[in-house]
Structure formats: structure tokens, C-alpha cells
C-alpha positions as CSV (number, residue, x, y, z in Angstrom):
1,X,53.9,-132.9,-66.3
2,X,51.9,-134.5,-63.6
3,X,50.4,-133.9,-59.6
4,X,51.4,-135.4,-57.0
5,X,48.2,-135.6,-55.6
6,X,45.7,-136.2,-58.3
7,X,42.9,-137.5,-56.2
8,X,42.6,-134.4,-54.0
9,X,42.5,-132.1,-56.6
10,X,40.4,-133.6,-58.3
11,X,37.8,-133.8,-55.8
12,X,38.6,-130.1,-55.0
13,X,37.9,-129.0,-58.8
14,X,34.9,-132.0,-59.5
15,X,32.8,-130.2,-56.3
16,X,33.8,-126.9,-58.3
17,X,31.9,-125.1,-60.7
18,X,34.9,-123.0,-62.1
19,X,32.7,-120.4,-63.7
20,X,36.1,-118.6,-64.9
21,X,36.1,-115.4,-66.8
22,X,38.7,-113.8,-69.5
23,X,42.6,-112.0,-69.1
24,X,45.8,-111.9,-68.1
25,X,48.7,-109.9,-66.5
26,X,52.9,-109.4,-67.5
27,X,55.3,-106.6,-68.1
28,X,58.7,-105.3,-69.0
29,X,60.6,-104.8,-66.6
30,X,60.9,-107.2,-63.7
31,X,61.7,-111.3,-65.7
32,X,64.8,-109.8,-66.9
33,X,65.4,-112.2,-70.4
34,X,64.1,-115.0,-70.8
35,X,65.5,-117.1,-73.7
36,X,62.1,-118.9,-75.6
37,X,63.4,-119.5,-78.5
38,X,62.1,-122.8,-80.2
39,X,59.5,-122.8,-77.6
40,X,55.4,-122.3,-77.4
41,X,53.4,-120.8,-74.4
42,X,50.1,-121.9,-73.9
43,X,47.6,-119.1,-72.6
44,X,43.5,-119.9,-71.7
45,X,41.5,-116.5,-71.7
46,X,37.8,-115.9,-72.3
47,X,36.1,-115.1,-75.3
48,X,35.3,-111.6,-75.2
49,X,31.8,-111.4,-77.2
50,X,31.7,-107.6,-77.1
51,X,34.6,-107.0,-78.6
52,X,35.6,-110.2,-80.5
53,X,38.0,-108.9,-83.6
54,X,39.7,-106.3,-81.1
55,X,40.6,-109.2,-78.8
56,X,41.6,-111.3,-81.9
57,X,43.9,-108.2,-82.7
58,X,45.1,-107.9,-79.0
59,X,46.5,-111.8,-79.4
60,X,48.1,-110.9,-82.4
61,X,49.4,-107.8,-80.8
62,X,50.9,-109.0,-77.7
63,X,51.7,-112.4,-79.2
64,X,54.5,-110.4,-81.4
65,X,55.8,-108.6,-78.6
66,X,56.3,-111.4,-77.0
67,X,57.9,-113.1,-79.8
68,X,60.5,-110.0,-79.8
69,X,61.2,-110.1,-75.7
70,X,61.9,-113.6,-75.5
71,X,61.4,-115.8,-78.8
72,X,58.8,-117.5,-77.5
73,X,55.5,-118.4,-79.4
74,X,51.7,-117.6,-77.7
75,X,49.7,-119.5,-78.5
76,X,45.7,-118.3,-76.8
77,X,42.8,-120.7,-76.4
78,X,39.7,-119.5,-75.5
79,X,36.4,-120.7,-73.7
80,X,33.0,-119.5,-74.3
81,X,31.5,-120.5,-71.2
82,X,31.3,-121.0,-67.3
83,X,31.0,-125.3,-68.3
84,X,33.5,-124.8,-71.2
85,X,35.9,-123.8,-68.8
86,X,35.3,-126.0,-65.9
87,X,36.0,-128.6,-68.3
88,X,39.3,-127.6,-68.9
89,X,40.1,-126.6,-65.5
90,X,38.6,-130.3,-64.6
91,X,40.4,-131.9,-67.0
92,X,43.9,-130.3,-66.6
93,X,43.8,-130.6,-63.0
94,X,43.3,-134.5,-63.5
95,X,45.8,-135.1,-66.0
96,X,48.2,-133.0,-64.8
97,X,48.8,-131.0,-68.4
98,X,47.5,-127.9,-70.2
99,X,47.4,-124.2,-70.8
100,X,50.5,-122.7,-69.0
101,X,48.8,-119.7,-67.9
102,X,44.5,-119.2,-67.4
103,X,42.6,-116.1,-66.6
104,X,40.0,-115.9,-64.4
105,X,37.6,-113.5,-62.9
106,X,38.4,-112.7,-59.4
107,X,35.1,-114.0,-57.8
108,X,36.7,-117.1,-58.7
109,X,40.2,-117.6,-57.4
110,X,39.2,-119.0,-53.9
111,X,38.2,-122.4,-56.2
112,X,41.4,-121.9,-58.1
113,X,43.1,-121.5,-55.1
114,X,41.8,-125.0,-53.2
115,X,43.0,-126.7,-55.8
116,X,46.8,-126.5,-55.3
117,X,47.1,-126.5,-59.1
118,X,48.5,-123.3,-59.3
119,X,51.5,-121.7,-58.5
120,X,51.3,-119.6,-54.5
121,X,53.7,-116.8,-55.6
122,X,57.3,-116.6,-53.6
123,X,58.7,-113.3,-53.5
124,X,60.7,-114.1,-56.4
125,X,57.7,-115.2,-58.3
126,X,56.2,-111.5,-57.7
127,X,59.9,-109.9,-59.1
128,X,59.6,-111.5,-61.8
129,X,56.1,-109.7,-62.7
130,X,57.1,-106.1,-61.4
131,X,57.0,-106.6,-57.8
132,X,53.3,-106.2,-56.1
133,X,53.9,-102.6,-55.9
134,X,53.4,-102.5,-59.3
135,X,49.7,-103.1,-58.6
136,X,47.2,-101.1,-57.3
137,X,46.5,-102.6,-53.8
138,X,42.5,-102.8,-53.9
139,X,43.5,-105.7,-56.9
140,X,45.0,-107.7,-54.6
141,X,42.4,-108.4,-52.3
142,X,41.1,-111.4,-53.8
143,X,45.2,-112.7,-54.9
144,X,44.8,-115.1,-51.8
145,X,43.6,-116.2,-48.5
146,X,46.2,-113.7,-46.7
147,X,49.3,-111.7,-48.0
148,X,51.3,-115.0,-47.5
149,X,49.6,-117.0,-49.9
150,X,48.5,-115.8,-53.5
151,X,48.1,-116.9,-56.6
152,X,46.6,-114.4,-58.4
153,X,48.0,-112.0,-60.1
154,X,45.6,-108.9,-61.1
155,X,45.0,-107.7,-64.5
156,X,42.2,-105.9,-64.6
157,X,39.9,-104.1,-62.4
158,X,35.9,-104.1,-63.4
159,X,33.6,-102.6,-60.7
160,X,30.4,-102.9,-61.4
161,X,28.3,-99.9,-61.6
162,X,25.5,-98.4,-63.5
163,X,25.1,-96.4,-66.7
164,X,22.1,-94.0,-67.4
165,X,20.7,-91.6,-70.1
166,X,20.7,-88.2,-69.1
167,X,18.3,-87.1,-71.8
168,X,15.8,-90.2,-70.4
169,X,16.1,-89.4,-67.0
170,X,15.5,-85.6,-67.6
171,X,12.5,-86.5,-69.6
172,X,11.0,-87.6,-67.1
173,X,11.1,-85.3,-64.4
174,X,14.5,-87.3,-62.6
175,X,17.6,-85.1,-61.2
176,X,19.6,-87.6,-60.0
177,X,20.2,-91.6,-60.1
178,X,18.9,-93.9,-57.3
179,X,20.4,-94.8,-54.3
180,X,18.4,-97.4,-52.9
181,X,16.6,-100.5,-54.9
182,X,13.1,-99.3,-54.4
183,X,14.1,-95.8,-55.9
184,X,15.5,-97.3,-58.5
185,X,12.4,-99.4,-59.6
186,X,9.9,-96.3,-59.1
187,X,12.5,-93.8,-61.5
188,X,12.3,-97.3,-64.2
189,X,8.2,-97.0,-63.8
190,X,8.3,-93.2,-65.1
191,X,11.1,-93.9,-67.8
192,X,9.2,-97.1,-69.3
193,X,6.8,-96.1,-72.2
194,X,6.2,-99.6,-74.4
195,X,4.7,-97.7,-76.7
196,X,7.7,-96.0,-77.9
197,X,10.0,-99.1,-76.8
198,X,11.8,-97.7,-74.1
199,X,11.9,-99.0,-71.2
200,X,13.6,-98.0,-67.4
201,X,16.3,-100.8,-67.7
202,X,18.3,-102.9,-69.2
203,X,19.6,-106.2,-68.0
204,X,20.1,-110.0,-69.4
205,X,18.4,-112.2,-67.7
206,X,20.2,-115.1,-69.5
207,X,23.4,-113.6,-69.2
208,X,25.9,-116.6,-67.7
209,X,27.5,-113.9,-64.9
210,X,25.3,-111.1,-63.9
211,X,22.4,-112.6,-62.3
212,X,23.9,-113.6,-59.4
213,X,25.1,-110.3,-58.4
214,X,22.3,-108.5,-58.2
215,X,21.3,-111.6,-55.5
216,X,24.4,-111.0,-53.5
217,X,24.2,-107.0,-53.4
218,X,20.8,-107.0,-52.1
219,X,21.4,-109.9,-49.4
220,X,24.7,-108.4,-48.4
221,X,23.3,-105.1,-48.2
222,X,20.2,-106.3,-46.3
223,X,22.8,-107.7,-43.7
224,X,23.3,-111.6,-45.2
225,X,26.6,-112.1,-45.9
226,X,26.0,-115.5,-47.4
227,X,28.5,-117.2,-46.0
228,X,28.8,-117.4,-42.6
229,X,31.8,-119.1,-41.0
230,X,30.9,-122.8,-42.3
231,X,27.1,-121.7,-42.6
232,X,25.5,-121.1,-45.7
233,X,22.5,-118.7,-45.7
234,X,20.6,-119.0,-49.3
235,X,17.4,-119.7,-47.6
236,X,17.9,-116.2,-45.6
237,X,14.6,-114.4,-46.3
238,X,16.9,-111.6,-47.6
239,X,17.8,-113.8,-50.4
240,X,14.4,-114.5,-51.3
241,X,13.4,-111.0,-51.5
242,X,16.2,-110.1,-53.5
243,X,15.4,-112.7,-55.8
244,X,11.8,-111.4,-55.8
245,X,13.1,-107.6,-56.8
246,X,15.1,-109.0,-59.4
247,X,12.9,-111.0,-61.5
248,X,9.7,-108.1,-60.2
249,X,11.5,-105.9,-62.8
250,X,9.8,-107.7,-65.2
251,X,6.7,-109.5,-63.8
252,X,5.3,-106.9,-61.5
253,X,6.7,-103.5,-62.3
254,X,7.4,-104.0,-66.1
255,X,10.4,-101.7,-66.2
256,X,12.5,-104.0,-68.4
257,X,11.9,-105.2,-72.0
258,X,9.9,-108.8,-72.4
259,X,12.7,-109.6,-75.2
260,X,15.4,-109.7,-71.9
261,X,14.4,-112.9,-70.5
262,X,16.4,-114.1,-73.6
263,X,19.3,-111.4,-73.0
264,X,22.9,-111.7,-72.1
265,X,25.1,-108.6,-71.2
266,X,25.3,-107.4,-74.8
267,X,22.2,-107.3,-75.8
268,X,21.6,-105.2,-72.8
269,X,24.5,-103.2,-73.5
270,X,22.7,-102.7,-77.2
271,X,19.5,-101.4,-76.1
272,X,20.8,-99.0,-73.9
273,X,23.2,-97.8,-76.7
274,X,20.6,-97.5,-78.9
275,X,18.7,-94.9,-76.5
276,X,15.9,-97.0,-75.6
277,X,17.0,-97.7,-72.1
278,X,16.6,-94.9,-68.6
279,X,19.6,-97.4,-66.7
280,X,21.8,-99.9,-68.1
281,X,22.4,-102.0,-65.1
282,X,25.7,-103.8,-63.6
283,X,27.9,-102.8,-66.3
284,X,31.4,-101.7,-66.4
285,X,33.9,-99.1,-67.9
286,X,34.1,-102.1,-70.5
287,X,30.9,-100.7,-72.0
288,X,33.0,-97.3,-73.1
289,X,34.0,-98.3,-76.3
290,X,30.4,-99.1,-77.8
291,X,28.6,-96.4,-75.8
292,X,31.0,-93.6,-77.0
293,X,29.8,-95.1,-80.9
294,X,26.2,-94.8,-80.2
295,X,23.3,-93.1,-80.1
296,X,24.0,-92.4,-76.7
297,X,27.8,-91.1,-77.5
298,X,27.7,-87.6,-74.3
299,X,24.4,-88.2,-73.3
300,X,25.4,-90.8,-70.8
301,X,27.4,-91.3,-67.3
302,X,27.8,-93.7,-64.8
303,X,26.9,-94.0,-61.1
304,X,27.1,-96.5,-58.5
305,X,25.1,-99.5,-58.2
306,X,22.4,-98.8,-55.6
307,X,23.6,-100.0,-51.9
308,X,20.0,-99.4,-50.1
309,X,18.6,-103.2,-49.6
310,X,15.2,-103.7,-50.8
311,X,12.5,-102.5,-48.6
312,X,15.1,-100.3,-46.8
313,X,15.0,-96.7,-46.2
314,X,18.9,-96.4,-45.4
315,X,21.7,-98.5,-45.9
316,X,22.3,-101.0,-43.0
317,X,25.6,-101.7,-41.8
318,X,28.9,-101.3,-44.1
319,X,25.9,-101.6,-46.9
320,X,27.6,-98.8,-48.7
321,X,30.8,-100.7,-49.2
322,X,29.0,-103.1,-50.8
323,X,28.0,-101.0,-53.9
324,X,30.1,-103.8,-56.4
325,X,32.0,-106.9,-55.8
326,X,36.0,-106.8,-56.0
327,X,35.3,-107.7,-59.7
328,X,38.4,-108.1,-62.5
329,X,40.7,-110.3,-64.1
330,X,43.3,-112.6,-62.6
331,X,46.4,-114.2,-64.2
332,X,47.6,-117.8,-62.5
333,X,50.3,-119.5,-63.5
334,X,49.9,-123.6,-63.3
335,X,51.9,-125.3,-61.4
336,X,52.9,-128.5,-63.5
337,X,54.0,-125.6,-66.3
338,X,57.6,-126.3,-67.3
339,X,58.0,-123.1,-68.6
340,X,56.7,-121.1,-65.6
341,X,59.7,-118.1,-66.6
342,X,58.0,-117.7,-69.8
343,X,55.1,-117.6,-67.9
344,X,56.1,-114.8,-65.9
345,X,57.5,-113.8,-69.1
346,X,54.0,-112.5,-70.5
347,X,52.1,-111.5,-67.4
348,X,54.9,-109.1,-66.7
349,X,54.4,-107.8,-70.6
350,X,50.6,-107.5,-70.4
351,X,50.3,-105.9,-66.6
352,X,53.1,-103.4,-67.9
353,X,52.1,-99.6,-67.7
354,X,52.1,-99.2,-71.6
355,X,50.3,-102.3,-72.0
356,X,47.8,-101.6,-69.6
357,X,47.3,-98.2,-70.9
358,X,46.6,-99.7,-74.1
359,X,44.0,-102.4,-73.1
360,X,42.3,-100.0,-71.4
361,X,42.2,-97.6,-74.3
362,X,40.6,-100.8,-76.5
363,X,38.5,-102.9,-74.1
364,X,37.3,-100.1,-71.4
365,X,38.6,-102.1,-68.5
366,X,40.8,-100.4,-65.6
367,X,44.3,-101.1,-65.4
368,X,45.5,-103.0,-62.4
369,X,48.5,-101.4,-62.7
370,X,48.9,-98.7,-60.4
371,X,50.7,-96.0,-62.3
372,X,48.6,-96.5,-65.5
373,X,45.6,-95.9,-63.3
374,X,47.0,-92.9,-61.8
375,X,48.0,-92.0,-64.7
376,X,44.2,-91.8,-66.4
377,X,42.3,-88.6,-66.8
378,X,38.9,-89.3,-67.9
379,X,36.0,-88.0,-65.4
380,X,33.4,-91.0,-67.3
381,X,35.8,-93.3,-64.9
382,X,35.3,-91.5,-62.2
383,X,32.1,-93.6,-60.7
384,X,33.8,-96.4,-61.7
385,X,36.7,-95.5,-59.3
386,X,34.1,-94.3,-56.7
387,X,32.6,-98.3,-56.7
388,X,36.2,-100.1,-56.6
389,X,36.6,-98.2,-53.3
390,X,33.2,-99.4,-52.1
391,X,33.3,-102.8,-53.6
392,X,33.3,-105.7,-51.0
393,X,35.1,-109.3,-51.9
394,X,33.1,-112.0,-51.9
395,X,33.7,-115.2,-49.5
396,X,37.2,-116.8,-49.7
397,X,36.0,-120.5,-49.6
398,X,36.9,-123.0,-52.1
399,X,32.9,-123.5,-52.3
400,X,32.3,-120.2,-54.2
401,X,32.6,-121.5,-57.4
402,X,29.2,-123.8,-56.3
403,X,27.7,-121.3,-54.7
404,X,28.1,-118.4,-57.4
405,X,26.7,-121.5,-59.4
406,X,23.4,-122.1,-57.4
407,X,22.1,-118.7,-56.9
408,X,22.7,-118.5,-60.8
409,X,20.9,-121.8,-61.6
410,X,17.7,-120.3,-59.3
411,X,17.4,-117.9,-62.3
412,X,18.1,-120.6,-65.3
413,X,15.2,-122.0,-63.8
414,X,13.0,-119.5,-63.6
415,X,13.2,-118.5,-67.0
416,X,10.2,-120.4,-68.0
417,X,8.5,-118.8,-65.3
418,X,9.6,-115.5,-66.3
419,X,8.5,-116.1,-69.9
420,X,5.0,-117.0,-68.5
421,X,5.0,-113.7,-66.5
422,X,5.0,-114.7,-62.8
423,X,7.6,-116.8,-60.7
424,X,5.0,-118.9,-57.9
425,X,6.1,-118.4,-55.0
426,X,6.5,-122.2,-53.9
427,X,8.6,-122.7,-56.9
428,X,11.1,-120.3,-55.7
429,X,11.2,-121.4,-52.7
430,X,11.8,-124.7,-53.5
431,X,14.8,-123.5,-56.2
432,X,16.5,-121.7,-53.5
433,X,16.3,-124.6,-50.9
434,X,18.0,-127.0,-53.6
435,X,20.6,-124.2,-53.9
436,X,21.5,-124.2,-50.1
437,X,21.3,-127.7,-49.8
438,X,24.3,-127.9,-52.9
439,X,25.5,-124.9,-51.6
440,X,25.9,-126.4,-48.0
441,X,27.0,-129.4,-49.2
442,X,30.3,-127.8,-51.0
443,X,31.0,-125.5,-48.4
444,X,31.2,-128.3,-46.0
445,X,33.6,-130.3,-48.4
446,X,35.6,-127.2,-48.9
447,X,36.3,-127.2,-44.8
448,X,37.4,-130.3,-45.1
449,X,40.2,-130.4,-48.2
């Protein structure tokens, strides 16, 4: 099981920082039977550290029904982190061997894509999985580079959006949730109150993935797309504001707990479920299942992210269809797999109606599958549904993985700043310049792989 062409794809995946996020995609009713007997599939998905024993159940769970389509074993690994995975992207795309099947988040499959490690789906390829119809089309945005040419194969849809506390809001004096980034800060300074612990949000600012998408919904929404043709533009002064706004939460307007410079997504995610939050920010329908157990269980709803770029008055451009990234899960198959119709095999299991239906019902997460989604009735969803129509895909370069990676690392090193309660001015300035010099850098090996 080896490449053809090690060298290039190695380069490709080496300049990569394949920050690659959990699940996968199959059903019952387009591989027709497959005959696994004897045999054992290989699947990579992320750890999923809100709901650990539920996923542990969910392998277990689809791993028997698997085992009773086609005979075949499962066998999941899992990664814990945005390095932890590039290391097994890096190393499998070297030697040529590996899991049979990887999830990743969507932001990600440009990277995946560049690589040529994984199989571009033929039309028999997407039979075998249910045919695309089977999936809702906003999914497939981020598949490929064009209709032609995808790898991806959606599992899940995750907008990002806001939670908030109706009681908190109401409190004090608040009808409705923000629009714009400025409104949102000057509700958070009437909901904080450290004396009672609550504050106006809640976000982790050492969460591994969030960070970053506060950057690039504020520069895209200010009119910086970021990537420009074969430009880069970090050291837009949109980006530098947003950056500002982001980490002001907590130096200048004191809207978020101290504790969150040392947060990732769940503790967030626990401090708003414990009440002591106005806005739980960039969350998901993921956070259902905890937030219907907690003290918050009908007190809370969801609402767009704000789409109003910081020091703006109205949204600029097609701001408003920027209110969330095209966020999910997608399933890719590699392509030195020898057992790429098992492969098929399971995504066409797991992105089945029934299946979907069921993760959804466990993990929070919408189905990718069109008729389960249709088929949903809850009216918590619906602001989730309102932001996957409004969501925007992020650049489809084979530099993205670098680039999601550098605005991050402008906030890992800030933390100490953070911690100290004010981020100099020079210092971010001379963080975001290193990230658009790496950022440049990759973008201008991706044009030419």
C-alpha cells in the first residue's frame, strides 16, 4: 500500500497543519453487499471530549452493525488534537499506509484535498454511499474544488451560532440578542456582575478550534476575505481589530470570566449551563444534550452569531451571509486503502437516514442527510438552520490548514498577555506579521503543487 508520488505529497501535507476534526459518513442502501468477512476496517475520528462514553457507545454501536452488513470488523482510532492528527495525516501520507477511512472538519478538506491522498469520488464512488442526492446540498460545498472533483463526503452539519439565557438577558433590561459585535459587547457589560459570578459570555480562549473564527467573522464581515487570489491579507487592519475585540472581551470590557484564558469549548459550555453566563458564544446544536440537563434546561435559545463587523453600524457587503463558516464533518476515503468497498461500506451505514437520525438524537449535531434533516421538528434548531443558510465557506486553497493555524497561534501567544491583562499593541502586531509572512509563504507553495 504505497504512493506513487511520495515526495509531493509529502511536501503538500509537511507545509500543512492538518488541524482535522471528528466523524464520518455511510448508509444502507446504495454499496449493495459487501462480503468482509475475516477482514478489519480501520477508521480515524476525533475524540469527542463532551461526550466521551456516548461516542465510546456509538463505536460499539455502529461497529456491530457493521459486523451484521458485511462481516467486517471496525476498528476506530482516535486523536485528541490538531498536532496529533497532522501526525498521522503526515505520517500516512509518507508511508503510504493507515486508517482506511479519517474524518475531518470541513474547514479542512482543501489541505486534504492537495494532497492526492484521498480518493476524488467517480460517480460510482457516490452510488455506493447513496448517491449525492442523498445529502443536503449546502454539505457539499466544501466536498471539492468544483462538482467534478470531491473527496468529501458530508456527515455532519455544525453552524456556528450563539446560545443565550433568557432569564439573564431579561434581567437585565435586554429584548432581543445582538446583531452587530459592538451590541453584543455593550448587552455582556450589563449582564456581567463578578460579584455574583456571572458574567456576559462565555468562550475558551485556549480552546484548539474556536479562536480563529471569531478572527475570520469579523475580517470577512468588515470586507477582508483573507485570501485574495494568491494574496494573503492577515496584516489587513480588519484583522487586527478583530483580534483587538476578541481578546477586549476580557482586557478592556471585562465581559468574560478571568478563569477563560485557561478554557476550551467545554468549560465554556459548563458555565453557561450552569446559569452563570448572558451568551454562550460560537457553539453549536452539539451543546443540546448538556444544556437540556442543566440548570439552564427551557430557559435558553439560540441565535445567530452577530454579522455587523466591529465598529460598524450595518453589515457591509454579503456580511450577513457570513454569520458562520460551512462548518461539519467530512468522511474521506484514502486512496492506498485496499478495502475502499468496505469503506464505502460504513459511510453509507453512518450517513443513512436512521443513523443520522440517531447521532443527532445523541451528539446534537445536524444530519447531513437530507431527509433526516427534513425530517426534524424541533424549533431549538431552528437558528441553527437560519446560520447554515448564511454560513460562507472558507478559502479552497491547500494553504488553509497553515493559515487556520497562524491566526490561531496569534492567540496561543497572547495568552500570557491575556493573563497579565493587556495585549501591547506592538506585540500584536508583530504576532500577526509572523502569521502572514507563514501564511504567505504556504499559500504561495500551495499555487505551486
Amino acid at each position: 500500500m504505497r504512493f506513487s508520488s511520495k515526495a509531493r505529497l509529502s511536501a503538500v501535507v509537511v507545509g500543512a497543519a492538518l488541524a482535522l476534526t471528528a466523524c464520518s459518513g455511510g448508509s444502507s442502501g446504495g454499496s449493495g453487499t459487501v462480503d468482509g468477512a475475516g477482514k478489519k476496517l480501520n477508521v480515524l475520528v476525533g475524540v469527542n471530549s463532551a461526550y466521551p462514553e456516548a461516542q465510546k457507545q456509538w463505536f460499539k454501536d455502529i461497529g456491530a452493525k457493521f459486523k451484521a452488513q458485511t462481516g467486517a470488523d471496525i476498528e476506530f482510532e482516535t486523536f485528541a488534537s490538531a498536532n496529533d492528527e497532522l501526525t498521522r495525516i503526515q505520517t500516512s501520507v509518507v508511508s503510504g499506509q493507515g486508517p482506511d477511512v479519517y474524518s475531518l472538519g470541513t474547514t479542512f478538506t482543501p489541505t486534504a484535498y492537495a494532497t492526492k491522498a484521498f480518493v476524488t469520488l467517480s460517480d460510482d464512488d457516490w452510488k455506493k454511499v447513496g448517491g449525492k442526492d442523498r445529502f443536503n446540498p449546502a454539505t457539499l460545498g466544501i466536498s471539492g474544488p468544483d462538482e467534478q472533483h470531491q473527496a468529501g463526503i458530508p456527515f455532519v452539519s455544525r453552524p456556528f451560532v450563539m446560545a443565550y439565557n433568557k432569564d439573564v438577558l431579561a434581567a437585565a433590561g435586554i429584548d432581543k440578542p445582538a446583531t452587530s459585535w459592538d451590541e453584543l459587547a455593550a448587552q455582556a457589560k450589563k449582564m456581567t456582575n463578578p460579584g455574583t459570578g456571572t458574567f456576559g459570555l462565555a468562550t475558551g480562549y485556549k480552546d484548539g478550534f474556536d479562536p480563529w473564527k471569531f478572527i475570520w467573522a469579523m475580517s470577512v464581515q468588515a470586507g477582508n476575505p483573507l485570501v485574495d487570489g494568491s494574496t494573503l491579507k492577515l496584516d489587513d487592519p480588519a484583522v487586527k481589530k478583530a483580534y483587538e475585540t476578541y481578546f477586549g472581551w476580557l482586557t478592556k470590557d471585562k465581559v468574560v470570566d478571568p478563569a477563560s484564558i485557561g478554557w476550551n469549548n467545554s468549560n465554556a459550555v459548563a458555565a453557561f449551563a450552569s446559569g452563570k453566563a448572558g451568551y454562550l458564544m460560537m457553539t453549536t446544536a452539539s451543546s443540546i444534550p448538556t444544556l437540556d440537563k442543566s440548570a439552564v434546561a427551557g430557559k435558553y435559545a439560540y441565535t445567530p452569531m452577530p454579522t455587523v463587523a466591529p465598529g460598524e453600524t450595518s453589515a457591509k457587503g454579503d456580511a450577513n451571509k457570513a454569520a458562520s463558516i460551512l462548518s461539519g464533518d467530512n468522511v474521506v476515503v484514502a486512496d492506498y486503502s485496499q478495502q475502499k468497498d468496505l469503506a464505502f461500506a460504513y459511510v453509507n451505514l453512518i450517513t443513512s437516514k436512521d443513523e443520522q437520525l440517531n447521532y443527532q438524537k445523541t451528539f446534537g449535531d445536524l444530519p447531513a442527510n437530507a431527509e433526516a434533516l427534513k425530517s426534524l421538528d424541533n424549533p431549538v434548531l431552528a437558528a441553527s438552520a437560519e446560520a447554515a443558510g448564511r454560513a460562507k465557506a472558507t478559502p479552497f486553497t491547500g494553504a488553509w490548514a497553515d493559515i487556520q493555524l497562524a491566526l490561531t497561534n496569534v492567540t496561543v501567544q497572547s495568552i500570557p498577555d491575556l493573563a497579565s491583562g493587556n495585549v501591547p499593541d506592538a506585540s500584536l502586531e508583530t504576532r500577526i506579521k509572523d502569521a502572514q509572512t507563514k501564511g504567505q509563504a504556504s499559500l504561495d507553495r500551495a499555487a505551486k503543487s
